[in-house]
GUDRENLUM-166551 format. One record per atom (N, C-alpha, C, O, CB): chain; atom name; x, y, z; residue number from 1. Coordinates in steps of 0.02 Angstrom, whole numbers, plus 50000, padded with zeros to 5 digits. Glycine has a CB too. Example, Ala and Ser with C-alpha at 12.3 -4.5 7.8 and 13.67 -1.06 7.14 Angstrom:
chain=A; name=N; east=50660; north=49716; up=50390; resi=1
chain=A; name=CA; east=50615; north=49775; up=50390; resi=1
chain=A; name=C; east=50660; north=49835; up=50390; resi=1
chain=A; name=O; east=50712; north=49834; up=50423; resi=1
chain=A; name=CB; east=50565; north=49776; up=50452; resi=1
chain=A; name=N; east=50642; north=49888; up=50354; resi=2
chain=A; name=CA; east=50684; north=49947; up=50357; resi=2
chain=A; name=C; east=50645; north=50002; up=50394; resi=2
chain=A; name=O; east=50670; north=50057; up=50402; resi=2
chain=A; name=CB; east=50704; north=49970; up=50286; resi=2
***
This chain:
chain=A; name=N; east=50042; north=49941; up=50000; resi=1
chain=A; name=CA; east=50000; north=50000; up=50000; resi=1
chain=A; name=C; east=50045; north=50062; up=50000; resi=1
chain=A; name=O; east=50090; north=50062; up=50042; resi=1
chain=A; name=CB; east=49952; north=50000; up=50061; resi=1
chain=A; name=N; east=50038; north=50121; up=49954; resi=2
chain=A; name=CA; east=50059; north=50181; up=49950; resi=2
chain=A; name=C; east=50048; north=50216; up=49984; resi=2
chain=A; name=O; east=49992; north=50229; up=49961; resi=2
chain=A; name=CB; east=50051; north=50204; up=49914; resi=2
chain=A; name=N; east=50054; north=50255; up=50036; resi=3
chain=A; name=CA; east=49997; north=50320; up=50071; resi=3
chain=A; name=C; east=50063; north=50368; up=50050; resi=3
chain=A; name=O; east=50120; north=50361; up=50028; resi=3
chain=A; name=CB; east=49965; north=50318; up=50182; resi=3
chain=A; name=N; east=50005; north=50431; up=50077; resi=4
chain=A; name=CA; east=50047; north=50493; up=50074; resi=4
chain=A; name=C; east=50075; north=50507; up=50128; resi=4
chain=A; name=O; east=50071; north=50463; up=50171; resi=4
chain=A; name=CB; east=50016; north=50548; up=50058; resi=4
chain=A; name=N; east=50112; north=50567; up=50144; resi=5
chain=A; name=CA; east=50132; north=50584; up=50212; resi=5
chain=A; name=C; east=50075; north=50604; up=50244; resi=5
chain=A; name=O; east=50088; north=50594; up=50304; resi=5
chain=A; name=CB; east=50185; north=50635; up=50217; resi=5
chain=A; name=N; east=50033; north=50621; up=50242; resi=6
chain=A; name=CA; east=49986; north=50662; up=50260; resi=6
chain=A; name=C; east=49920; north=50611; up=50292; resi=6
chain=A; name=O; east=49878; north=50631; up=50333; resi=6
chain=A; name=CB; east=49969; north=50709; up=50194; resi=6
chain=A; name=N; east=49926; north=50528; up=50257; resi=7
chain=A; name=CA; east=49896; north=50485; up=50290; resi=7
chain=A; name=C; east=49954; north=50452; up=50341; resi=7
chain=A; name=O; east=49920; north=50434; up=50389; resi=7
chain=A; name=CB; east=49861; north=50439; up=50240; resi=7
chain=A; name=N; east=50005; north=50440; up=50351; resi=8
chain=A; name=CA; east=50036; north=50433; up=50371; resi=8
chain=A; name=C; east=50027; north=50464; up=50447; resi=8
chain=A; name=O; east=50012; north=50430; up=50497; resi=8
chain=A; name=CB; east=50072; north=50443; up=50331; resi=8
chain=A; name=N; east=50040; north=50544; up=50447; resi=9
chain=A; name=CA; east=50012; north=50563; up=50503; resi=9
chain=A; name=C; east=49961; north=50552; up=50520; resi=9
chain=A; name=O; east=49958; north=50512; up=50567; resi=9
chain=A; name=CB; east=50012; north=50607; up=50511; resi=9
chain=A; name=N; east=49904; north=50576; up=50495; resi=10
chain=A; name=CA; east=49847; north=50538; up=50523; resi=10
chain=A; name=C; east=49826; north=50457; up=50542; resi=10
chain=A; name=O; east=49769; north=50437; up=50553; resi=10
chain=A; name=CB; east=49807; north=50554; up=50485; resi=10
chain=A; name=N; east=49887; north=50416; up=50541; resi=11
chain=A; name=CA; east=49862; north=50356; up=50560; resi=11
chain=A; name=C; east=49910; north=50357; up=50627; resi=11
chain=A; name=O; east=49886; north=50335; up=50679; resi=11
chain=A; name=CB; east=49868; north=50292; up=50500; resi=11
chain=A; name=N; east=49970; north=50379; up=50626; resi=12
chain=A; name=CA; east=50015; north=50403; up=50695; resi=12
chain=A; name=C; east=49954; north=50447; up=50752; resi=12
chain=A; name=O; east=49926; north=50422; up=50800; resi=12
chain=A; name=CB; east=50094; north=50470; up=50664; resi=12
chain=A; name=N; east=49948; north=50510; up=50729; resi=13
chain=A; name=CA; east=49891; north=50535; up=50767; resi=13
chain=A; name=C; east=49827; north=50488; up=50795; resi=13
chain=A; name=O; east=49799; north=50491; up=50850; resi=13
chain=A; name=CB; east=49864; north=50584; up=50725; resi=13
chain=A; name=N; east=49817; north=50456; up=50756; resi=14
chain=A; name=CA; east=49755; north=50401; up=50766; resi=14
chain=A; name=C; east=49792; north=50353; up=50817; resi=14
chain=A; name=O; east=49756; north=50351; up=50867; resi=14
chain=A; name=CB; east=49726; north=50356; up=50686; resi=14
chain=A; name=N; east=49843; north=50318; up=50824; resi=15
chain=A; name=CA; east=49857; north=50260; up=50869; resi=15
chain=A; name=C; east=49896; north=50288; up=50921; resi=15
chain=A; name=O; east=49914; north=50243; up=50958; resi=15
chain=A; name=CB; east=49892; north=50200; up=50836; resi=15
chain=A; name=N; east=49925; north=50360; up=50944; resi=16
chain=A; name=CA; east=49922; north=50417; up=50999; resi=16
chain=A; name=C; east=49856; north=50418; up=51036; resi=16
chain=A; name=O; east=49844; north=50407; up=51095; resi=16
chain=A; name=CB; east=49932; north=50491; up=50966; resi=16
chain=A; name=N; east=49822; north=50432; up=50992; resi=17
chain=A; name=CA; east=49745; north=50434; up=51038; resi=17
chain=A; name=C; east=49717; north=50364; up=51057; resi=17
chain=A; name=O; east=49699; north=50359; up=51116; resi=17
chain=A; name=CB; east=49679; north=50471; up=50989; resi=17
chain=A; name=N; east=49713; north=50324; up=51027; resi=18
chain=A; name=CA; east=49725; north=50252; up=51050; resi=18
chain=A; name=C; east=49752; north=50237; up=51135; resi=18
chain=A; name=O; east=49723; north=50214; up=51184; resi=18
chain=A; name=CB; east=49783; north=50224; up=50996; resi=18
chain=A; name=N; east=49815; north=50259; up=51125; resi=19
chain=A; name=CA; east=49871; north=50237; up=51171; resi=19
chain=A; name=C; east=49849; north=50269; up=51225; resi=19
chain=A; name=O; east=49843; north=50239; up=51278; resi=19
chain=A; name=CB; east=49946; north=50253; up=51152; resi=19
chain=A; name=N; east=49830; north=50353; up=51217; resi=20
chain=A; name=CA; east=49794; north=50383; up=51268; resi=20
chain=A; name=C; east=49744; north=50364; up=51315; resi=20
chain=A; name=O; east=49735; north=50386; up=51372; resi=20
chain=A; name=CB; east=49772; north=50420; up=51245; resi=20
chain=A; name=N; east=49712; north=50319; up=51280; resi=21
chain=A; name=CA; east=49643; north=50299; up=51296; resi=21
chain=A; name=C; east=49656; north=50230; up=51329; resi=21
chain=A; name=O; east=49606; north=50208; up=51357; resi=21
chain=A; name=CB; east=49591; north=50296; up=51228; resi=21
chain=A; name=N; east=49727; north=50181; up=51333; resi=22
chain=A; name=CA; east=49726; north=50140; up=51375; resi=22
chain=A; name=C; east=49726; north=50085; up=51316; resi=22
chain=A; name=O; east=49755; north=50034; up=51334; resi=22
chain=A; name=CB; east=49670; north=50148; up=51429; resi=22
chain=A; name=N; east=49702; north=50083; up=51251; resi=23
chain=A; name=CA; east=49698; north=50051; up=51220; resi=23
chain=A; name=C; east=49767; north=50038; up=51157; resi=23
chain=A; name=O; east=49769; north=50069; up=51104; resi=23
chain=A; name=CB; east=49640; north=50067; up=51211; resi=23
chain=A; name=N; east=49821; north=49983; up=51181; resi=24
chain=A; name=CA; east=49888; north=49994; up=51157; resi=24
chain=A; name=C; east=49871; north=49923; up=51119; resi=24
chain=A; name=O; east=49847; north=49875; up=51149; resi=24
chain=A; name=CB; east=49960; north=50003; up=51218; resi=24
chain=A; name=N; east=49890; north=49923; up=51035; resi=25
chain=A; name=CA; east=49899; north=49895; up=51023; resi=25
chain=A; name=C; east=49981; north=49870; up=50980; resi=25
chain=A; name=O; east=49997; north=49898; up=50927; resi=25
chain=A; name=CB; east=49849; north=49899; up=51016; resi=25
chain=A; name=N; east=50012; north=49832; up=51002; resi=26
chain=A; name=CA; east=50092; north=49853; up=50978; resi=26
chain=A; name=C; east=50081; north=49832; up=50920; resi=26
chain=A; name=O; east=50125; north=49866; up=50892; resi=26
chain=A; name=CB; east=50164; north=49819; up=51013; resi=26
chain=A; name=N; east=50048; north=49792; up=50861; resi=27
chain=A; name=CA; east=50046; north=49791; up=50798; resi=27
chain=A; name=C; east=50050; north=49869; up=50749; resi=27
chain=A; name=O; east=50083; north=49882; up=50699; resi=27
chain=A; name=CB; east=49985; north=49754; up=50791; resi=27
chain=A; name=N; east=49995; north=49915; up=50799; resi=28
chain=A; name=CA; east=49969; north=49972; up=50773; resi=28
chain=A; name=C; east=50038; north=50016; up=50782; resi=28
chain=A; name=O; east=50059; north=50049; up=50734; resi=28
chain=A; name=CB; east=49897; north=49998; up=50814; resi=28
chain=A; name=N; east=50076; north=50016; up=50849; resi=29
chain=A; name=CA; east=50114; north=50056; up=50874; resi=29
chain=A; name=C; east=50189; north=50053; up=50809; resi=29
chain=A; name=O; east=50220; north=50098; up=50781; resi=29
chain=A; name=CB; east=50125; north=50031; up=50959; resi=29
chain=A; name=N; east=50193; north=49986; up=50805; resi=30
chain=A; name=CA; east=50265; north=49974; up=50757; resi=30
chain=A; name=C; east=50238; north=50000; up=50706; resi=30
chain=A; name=O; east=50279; north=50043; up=50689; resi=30
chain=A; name=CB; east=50298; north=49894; up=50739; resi=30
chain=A; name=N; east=50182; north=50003; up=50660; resi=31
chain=A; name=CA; east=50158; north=50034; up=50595; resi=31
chain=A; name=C; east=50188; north=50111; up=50607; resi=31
chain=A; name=O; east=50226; north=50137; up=50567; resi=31
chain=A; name=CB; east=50066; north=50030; up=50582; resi=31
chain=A; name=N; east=50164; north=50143; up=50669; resi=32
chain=A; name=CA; east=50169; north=50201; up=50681; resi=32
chain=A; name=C; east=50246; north=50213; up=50673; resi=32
chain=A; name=O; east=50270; north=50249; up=50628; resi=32
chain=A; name=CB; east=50138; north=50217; up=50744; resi=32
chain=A; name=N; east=50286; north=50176; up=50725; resi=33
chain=A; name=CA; east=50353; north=50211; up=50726; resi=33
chain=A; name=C; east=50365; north=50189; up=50638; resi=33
chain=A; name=O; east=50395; north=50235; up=50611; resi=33
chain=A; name=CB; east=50420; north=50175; up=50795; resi=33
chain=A; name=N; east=50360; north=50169; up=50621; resi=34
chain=A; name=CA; east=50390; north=50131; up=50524; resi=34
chain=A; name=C; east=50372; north=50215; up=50503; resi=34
chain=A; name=O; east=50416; north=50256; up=50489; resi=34
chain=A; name=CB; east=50312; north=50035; up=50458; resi=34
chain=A; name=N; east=50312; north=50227; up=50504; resi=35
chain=A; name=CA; east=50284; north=50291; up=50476; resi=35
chain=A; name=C; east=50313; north=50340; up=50501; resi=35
chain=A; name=O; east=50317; north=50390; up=50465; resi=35
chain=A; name=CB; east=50218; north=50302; up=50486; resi=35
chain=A; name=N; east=50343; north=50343; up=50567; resi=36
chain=A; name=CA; east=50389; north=50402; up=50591; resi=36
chain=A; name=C; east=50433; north=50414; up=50560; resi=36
chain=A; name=O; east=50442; north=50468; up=50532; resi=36
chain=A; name=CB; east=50416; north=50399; up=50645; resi=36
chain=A; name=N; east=50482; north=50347; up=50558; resi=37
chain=A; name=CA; east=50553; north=50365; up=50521; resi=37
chain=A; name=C; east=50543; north=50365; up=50453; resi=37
chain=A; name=O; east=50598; north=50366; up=50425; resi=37
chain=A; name=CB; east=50612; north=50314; up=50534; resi=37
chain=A; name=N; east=50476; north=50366; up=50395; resi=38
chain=A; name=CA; east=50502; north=50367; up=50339; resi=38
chain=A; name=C; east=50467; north=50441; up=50333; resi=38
chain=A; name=O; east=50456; north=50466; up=50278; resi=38
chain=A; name=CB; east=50487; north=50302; up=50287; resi=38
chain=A; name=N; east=50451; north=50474; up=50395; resi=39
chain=A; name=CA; east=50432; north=50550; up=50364; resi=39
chain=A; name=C; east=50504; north=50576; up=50404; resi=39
chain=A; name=O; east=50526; north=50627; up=50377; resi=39
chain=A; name=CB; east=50338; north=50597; up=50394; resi=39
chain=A; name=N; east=50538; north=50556; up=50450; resi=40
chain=A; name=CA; east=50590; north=50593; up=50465; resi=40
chain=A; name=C; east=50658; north=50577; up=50413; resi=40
chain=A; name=O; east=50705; north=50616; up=50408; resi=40
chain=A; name=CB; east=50603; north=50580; up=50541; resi=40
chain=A; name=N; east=50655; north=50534; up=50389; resi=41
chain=A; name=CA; east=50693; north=50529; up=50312; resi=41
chain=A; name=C; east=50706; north=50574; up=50269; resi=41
chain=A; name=O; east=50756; north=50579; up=50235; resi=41
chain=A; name=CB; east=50664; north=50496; up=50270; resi=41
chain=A; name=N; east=50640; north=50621; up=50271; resi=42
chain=A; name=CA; east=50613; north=50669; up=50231; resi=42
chain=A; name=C; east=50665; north=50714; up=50235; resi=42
chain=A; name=O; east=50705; north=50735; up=50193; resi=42
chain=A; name=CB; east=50546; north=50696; up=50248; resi=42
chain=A; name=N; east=50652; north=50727; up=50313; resi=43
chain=A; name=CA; east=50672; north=50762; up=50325; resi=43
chain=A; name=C; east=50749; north=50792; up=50346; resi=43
chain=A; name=O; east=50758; north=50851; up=50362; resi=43
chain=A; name=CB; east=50637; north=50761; up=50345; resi=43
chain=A; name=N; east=50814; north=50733; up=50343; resi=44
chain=A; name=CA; east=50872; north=50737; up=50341; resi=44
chain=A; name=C; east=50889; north=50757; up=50246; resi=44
chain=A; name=O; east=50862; north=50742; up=50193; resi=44
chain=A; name=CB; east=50899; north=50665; up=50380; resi=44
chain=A; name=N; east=50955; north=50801; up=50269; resi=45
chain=A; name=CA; east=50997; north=50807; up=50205; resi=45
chain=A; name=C; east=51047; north=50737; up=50205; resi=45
chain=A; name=O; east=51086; north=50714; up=50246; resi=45
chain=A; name=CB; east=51047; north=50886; up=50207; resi=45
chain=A; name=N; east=51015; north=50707; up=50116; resi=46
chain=A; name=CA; east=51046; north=50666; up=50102; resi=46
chain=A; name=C; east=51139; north=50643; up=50116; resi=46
chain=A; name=O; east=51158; north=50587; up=50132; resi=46
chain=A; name=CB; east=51023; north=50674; up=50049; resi=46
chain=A; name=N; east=51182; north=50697; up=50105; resi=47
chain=A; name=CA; east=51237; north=50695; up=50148; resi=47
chain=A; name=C; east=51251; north=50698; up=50230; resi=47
chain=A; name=O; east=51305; north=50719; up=50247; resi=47
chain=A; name=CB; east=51265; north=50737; up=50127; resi=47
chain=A; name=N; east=51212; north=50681; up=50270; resi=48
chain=A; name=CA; east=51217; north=50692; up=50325; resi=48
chain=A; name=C; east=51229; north=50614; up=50347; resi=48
chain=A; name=O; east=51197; north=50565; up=50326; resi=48
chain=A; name=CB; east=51160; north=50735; up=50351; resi=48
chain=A; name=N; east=51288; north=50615; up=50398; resi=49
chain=A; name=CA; east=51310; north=50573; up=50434; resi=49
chain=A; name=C; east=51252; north=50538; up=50487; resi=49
chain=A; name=O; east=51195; north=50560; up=50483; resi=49
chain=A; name=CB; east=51365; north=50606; up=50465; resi=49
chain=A; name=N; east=51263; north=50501; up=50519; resi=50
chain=A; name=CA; east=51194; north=50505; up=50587; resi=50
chain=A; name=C; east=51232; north=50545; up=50655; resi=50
chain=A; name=O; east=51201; north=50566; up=50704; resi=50
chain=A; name=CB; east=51163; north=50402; up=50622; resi=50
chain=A; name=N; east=51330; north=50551; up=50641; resi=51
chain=A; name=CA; east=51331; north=50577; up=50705; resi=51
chain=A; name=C; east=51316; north=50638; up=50698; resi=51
chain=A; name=O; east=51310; north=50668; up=50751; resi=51
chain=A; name=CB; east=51387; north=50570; up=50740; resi=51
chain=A; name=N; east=51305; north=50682; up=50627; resi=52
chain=A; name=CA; east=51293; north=50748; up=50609; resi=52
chain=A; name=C; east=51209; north=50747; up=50633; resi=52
chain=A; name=O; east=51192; north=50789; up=50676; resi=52
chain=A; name=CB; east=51314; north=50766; up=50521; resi=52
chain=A; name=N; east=51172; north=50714; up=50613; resi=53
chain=A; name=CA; east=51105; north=50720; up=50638; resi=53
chain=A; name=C; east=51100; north=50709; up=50710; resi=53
chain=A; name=O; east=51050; north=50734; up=50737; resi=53
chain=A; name=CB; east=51062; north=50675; up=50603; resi=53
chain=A; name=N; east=51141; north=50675; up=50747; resi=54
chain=A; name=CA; east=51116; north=50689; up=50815; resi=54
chain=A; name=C; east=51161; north=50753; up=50824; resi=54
chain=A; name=O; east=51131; north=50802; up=50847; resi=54
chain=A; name=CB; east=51126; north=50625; up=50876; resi=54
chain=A; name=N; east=51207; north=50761; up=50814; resi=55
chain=A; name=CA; east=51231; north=50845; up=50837; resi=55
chain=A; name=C; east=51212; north=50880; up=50812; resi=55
chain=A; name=O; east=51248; north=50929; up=50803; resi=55
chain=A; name=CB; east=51290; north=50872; up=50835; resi=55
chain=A; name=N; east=51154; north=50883; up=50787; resi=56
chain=A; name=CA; east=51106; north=50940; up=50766; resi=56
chain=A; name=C; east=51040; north=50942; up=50817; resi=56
chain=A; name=O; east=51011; north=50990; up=50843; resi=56
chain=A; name=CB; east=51081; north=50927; up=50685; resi=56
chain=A; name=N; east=51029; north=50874; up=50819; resi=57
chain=A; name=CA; east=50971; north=50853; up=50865; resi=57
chain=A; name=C; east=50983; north=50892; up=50925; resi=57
chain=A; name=O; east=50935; north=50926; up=50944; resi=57
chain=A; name=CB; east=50966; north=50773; up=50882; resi=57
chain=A; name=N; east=51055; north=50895; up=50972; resi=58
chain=A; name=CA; east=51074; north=50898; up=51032; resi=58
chain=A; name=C; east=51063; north=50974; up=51031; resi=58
chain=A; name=O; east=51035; north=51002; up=51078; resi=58
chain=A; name=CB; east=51143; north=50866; up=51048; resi=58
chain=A; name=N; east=51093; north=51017; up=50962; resi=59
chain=A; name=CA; east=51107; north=51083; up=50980; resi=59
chain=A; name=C; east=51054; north=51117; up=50972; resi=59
chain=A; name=O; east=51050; north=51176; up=50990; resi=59
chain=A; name=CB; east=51157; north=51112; up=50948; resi=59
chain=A; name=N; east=50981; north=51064; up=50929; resi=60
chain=A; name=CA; east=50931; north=51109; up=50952; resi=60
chain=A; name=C; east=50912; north=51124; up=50860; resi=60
chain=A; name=O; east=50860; north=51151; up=50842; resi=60
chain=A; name=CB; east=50965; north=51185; up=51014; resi=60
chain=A; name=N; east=50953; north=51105; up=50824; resi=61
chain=A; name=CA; east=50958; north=51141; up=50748; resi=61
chain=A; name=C; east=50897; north=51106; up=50715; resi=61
chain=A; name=O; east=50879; north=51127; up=50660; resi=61
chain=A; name=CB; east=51038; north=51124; up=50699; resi=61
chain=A; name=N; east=50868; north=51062; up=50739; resi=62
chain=A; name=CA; east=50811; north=51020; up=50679; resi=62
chain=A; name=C; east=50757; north=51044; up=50717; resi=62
chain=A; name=O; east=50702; north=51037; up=50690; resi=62
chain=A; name=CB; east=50810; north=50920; up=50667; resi=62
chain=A; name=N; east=50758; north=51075; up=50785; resi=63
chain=A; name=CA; east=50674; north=51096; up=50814; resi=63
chain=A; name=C; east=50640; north=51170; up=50807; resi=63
chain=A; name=O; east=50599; north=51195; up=50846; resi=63
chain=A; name=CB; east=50671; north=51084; up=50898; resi=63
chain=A; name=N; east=50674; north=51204; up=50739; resi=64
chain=A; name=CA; east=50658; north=51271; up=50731; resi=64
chain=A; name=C; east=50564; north=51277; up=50722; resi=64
chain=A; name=O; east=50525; north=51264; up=50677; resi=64
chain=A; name=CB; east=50707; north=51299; up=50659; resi=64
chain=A; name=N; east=50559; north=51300; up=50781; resi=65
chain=A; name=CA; east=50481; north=51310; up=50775; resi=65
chain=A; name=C; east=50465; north=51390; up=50744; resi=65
chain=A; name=O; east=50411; north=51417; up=50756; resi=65
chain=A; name=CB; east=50444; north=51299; up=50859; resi=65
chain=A; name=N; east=50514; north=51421; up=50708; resi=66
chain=A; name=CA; east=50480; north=51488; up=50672; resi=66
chain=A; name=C; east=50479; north=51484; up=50600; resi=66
chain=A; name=O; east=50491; north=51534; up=50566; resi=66
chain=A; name=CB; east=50519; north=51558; up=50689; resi=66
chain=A; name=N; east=50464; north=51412; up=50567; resi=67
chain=A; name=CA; east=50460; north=51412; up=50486; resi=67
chain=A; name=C; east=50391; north=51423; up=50480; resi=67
chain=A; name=O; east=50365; north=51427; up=50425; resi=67
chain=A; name=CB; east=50485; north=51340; up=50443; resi=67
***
């Protein structure tokens, strides 16, 4: 199955509220994290190391909340 990013989140959002509610299912949960990392994929520059992405993580550089 294809989805977009945009179902993607909404099925993460959907098994959050799930989890909230007491109702955990880890089938649902592993779909979710799969769907995490292929939108945070997105979101690394293809040359980037992983120790460059966590020293970006650490200094704060990937959580710019003024775009």
């Amino acid at each position: 199955m294809n989805i977009n990013e945009r179902e993607r989140l909404e099925y993460i959002h959907s098994v959050l509220q799930e989890c909230s509610k007491g109702n955990i299912d880890t089938a649902m949960i592993s779909q979710a994290i799969e769907y995490v990392e292929i939108i945070r994929e997105q979101h690394f520059k293809k040359d980037e190391t992983y120790s460059e992405v966590c020293d970006k993580l650490d200094s704060g550089e990937y959580y710019s909340y003024d775009e």
